[in-house]
C-alpha positions in Angstrom: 123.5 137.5 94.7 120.1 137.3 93.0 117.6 136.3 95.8 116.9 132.7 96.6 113.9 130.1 95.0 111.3 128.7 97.4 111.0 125.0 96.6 108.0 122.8 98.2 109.4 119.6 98.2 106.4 117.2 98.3 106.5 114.0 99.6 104.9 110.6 101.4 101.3 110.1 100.1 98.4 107.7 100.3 100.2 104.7 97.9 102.0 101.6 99.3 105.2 103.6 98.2 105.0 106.1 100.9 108.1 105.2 102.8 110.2 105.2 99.4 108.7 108.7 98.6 109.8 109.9 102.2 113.1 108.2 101.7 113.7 110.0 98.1 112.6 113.3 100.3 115.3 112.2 102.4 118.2 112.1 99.3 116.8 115.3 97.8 116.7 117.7 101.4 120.0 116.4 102.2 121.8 117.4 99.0 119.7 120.4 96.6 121.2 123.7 97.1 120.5 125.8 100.4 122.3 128.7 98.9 120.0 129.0 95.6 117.0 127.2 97.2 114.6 127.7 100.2 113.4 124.5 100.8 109.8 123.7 102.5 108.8 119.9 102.7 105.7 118.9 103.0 104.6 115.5 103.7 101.0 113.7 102.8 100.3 111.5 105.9 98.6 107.9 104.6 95.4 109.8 105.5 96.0 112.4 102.4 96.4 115.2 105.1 98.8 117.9 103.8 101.8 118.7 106.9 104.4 120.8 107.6 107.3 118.6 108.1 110.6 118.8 109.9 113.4 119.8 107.1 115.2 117.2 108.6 116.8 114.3 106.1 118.0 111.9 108.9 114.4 111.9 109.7 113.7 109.9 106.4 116.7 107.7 106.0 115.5 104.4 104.7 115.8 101.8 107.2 114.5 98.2 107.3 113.4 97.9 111.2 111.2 101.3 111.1 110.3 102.3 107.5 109.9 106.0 107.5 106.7 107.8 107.6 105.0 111.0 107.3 102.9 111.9 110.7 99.9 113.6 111.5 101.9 116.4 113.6 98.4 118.5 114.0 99.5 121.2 110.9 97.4 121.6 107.7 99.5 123.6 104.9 97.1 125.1 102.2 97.6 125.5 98.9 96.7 128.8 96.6 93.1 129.3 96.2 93.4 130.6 93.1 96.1 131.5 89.9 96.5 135.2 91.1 98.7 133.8 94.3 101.3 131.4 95.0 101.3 132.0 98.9 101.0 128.7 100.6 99.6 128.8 104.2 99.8 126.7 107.4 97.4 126.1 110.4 98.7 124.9 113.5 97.7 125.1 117.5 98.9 129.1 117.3 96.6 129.9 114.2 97.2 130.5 110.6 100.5 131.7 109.3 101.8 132.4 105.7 105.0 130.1 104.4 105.4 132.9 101.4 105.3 132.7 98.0 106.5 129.2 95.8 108.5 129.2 93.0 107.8 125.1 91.9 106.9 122.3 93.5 109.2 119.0 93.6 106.2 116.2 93.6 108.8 113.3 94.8 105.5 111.0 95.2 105.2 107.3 94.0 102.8 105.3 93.4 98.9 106.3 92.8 98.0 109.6 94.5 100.7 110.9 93.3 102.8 109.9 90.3 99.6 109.0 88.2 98.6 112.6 87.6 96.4 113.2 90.5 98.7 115.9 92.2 100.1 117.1 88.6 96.3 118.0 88.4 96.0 119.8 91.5 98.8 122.2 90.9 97.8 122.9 87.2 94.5 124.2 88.5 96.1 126.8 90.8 99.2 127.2 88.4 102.0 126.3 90.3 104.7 125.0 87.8 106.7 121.2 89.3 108.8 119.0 88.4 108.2 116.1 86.6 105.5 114.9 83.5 101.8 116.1 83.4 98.4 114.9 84.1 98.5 113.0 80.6 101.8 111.6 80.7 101.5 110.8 84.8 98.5 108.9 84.4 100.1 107.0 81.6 103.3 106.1 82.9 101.5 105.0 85.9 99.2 102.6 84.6 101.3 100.0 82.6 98.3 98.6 80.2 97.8 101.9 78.6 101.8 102.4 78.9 102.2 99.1 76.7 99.2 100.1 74.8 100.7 103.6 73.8 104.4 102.2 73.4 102.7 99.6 70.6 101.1 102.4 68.9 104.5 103.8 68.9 105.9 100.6 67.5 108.2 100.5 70.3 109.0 96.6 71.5 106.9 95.3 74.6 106.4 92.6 76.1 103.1 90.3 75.2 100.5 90.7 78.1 97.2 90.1 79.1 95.0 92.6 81.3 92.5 91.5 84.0 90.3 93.1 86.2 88.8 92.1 89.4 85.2 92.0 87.9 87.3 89.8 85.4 89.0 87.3 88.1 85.7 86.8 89.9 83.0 86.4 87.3 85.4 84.4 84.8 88.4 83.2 85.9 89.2 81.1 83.4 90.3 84.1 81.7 93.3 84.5 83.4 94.5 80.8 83.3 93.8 81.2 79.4 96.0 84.3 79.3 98.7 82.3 81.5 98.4 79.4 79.3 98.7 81.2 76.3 102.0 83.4 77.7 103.3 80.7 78.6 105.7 79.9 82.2 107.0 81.3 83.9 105.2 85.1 84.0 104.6 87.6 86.1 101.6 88.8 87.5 101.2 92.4 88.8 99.1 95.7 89.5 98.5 97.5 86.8 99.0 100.9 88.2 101.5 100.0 91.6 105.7 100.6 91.7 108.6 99.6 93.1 107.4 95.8 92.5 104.9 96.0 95.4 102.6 93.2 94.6 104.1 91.7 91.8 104.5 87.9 91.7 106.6 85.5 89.6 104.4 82.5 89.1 105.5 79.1 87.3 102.7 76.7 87.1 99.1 77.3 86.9 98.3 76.2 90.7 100.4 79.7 91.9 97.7 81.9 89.8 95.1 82.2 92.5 97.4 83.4 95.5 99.5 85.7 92.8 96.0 87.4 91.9 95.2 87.8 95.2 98.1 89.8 95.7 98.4 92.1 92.9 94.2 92.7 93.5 94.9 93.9 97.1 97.2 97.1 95.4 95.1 97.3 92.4 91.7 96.5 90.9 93.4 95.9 87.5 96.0 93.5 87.1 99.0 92.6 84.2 99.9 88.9 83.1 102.9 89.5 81.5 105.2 86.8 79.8 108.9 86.5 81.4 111.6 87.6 79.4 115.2 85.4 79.6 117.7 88.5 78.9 119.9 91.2 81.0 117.8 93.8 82.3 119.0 97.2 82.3 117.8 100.8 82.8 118.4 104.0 81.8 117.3 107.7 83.1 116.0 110.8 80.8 116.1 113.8 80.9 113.8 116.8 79.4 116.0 119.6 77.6 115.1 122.6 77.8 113.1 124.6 75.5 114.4 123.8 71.5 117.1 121.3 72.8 116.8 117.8 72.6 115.5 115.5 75.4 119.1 113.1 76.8 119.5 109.6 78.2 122.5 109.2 80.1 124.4 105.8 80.2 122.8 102.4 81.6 122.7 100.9 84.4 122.2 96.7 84.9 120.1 94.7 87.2 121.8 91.2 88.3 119.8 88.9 89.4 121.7 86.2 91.0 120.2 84.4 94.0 116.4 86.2 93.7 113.7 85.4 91.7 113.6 89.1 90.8 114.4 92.0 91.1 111.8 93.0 94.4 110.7 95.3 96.7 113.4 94.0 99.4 116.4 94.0 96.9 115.5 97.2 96.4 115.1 99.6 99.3 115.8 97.2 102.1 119.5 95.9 100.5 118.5 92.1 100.7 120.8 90.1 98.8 120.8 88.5 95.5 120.6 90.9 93.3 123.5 93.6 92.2 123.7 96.8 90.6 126.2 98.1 87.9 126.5 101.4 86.5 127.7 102.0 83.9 126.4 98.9 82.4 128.9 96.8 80.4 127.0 97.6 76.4 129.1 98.6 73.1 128.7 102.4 71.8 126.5 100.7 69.2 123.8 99.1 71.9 124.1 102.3 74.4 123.1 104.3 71.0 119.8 102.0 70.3 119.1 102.0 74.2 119.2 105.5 74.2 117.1 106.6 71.2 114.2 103.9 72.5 114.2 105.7 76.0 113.9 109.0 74.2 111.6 107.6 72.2 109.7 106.2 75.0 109.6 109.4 76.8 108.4 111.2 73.8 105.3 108.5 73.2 103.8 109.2 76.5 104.8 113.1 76.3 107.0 112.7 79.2 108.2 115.9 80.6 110.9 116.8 83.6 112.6 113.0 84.4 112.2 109.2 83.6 113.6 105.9 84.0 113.5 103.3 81.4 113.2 99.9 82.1 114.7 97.4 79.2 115.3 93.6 79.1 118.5 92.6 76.3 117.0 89.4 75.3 118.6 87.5 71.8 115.7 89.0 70.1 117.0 92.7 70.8 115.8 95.2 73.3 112.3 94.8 75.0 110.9 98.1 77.0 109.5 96.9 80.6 108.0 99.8 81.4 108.7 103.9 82.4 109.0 105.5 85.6 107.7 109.2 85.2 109.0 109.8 88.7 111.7 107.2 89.9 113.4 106.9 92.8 115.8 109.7 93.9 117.5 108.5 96.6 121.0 108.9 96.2 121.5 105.1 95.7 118.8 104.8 93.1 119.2 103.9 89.6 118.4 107.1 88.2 120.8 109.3 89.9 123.3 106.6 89.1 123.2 106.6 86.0 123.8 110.4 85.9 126.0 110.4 88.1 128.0 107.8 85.5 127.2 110.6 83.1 128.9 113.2 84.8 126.4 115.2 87.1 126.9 115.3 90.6 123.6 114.5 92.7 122.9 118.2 93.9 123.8 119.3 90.0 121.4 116.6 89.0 118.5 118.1 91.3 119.7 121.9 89.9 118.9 120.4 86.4 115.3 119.1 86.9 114.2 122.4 88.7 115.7 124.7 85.9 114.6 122.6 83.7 111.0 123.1 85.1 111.3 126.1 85.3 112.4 127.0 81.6 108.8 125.1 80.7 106.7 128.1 82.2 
């Protein structure tokens, strides 16, 4: 048996998505492959302090009363110092010890800090391959005004918005009521660069602006007024061939929104109720074909690399992209490994692919 791969799983981080990250952690240390990996998990506390965590997935199991966390257990692990080594270090109370040598990195980060190119920058610079998209396409998927921006230039289908900053909201407001006036009601108001629908507002009349500002400001200094859709929304997850093959979606999935105003942060990670989720959606060959080729396409306009999900509305004007997730969620519930799991993969097959995958880029 050929010798085993050291994966650092990396996980929690300084975003308002930490608890989902360590929850994906969770999913993914629970199920990849003890016999062909050697797993060490390192968390970012809320500080940005790189630890040695516990490789422990019941330690991260989502759970509504007590969110899960990454502590500051005292350890610091230390990256390469240069390109000529992948040996990663820890400090602790007894002194500095090695961890040996990594293979990749699994980034399994949400949110800024993380997913928007930041740590995809650190681990170019000491030339440890990961998982996932690059700098460029990280920092694009992660900020949805230059996602919509790029997806236009790509003459894919988006949604009309409006884009304002905080500068913008408290030197002019009238701005924003123009740009909600001229959308029209209801809309949605969010962070520009902020996931899993953390701060992200539906507002229908002109009175709700103010308070819906103020929320999306507190994740994010840049903020989207975007026009609601009336359609089914559905998603769909990519994934990167390897060299010379073609990238793959694999069937949808559909959000169903019935007693919600949308699809939200509690509907998804804390399982409140309203909303339900099918996979594989209910869509003719014909429409799973033109689903598929946009999400490819979208993927391929942002020079997405390793994994996305696709987010679409059906409305009766055709197929709408909402946005794309560079690094969804990856607990074994989420949409993504749903929908590959409707495609045939089995969720520790699913986390084989994305590593060889990454690996067959280097």
């Amino acid at each position: 048996m050929t010798d085993k791969l050291t994966v650092a799983l990396l996980f929690g981080g300084r975003s308002s998505e930490h608890s989902i990250s360590c929850a994906t952690a969770g999913g993914v240390l629970a199920a990849i492959d003890r016999d062909r990996f050697t797993v060490i998990p390192i968390g970012i506390t809320p500080d940005g302090a790189f630890v040695l965590e516990a490789d422990d997935p019941a330690r991260f199991r989502l759970n509504a009363e007590a969110l899960p966390r990454v502590a500051d257990n005292g350890t610091r692990v230390r990256w390469p110092d240069s390109t000529k080594t992948r040996e990663l270090t820890v400090t602790d109370a007894d002194g500095t010890r090695s961890l040996g040598q990594v293979d990749l990195v699994f980034p399994i980060l949400h949110g800024p800090f993380g997913e928007d190119g930041t740590v995809q920058g650190m681990l170019e610079l000491v030339g440890l391959p990961y998982v996932g998209s690059g700098v460029l396409a990280s920092a694009l998927g992660m900020d949805k005004h230059f996602t919509k921006t790029v997806f236009q230039q790509a003459s894919l289908p988006v949604a009309p918005w409006r884009t304002i900053t905080a500068e913008d909201w408290a030197e002019a407001p009238g701005m924003a009521y123009a740009a909600l006036e001229e959308l029209g009601f209801p809309a949605f108001v969010k962070p520009a660069r902020a996931g899993s629908s953390v701060g992200v507002s539906k507002v229908s009349t002109s009175e709700q602006l103010a308070d819906a500002m103020a929320v999306a400001l507190a994740e994010d200094s840049k903020v989207l007024i975007e026009a609601a859709l009336v359609g089914r929304e559905l998603e769909i997850a990519v994934l990167q061939g390897r060299p010379g093959e073609p990238s793959r979606a694999s069937v949808a999935g559909e959000v169903i929104v019935s007693g919600r105003d949308f699809y939200d942060f509690d509907a998804k990670y804390l399982d409140a109720p309203g909303i339900d989720l099918v996979c594989p959606a209910a869509l003719g060959e014909a429409e799973l074909d033109v689903m598929r080729k946009l999400a490819i396409r979208a993927f391929d306009a942002i020079d997405g690399a390793g994994l996305a999900r696709v987010d679409f509305f059906l409305t009766a004007n055709g197929w709408v992209i909402n946005e794309i997730n560079t690094m969804p969620g990856f607990t074994p519930i989420s949409m993504f490994p749903s929908c590959w799991l409707a495609s045939g993969y089995t969720y520790p097959e699913l986390i084989d692919e994305l590593i060889d995958v990454a690996l067959s880029r280097r």
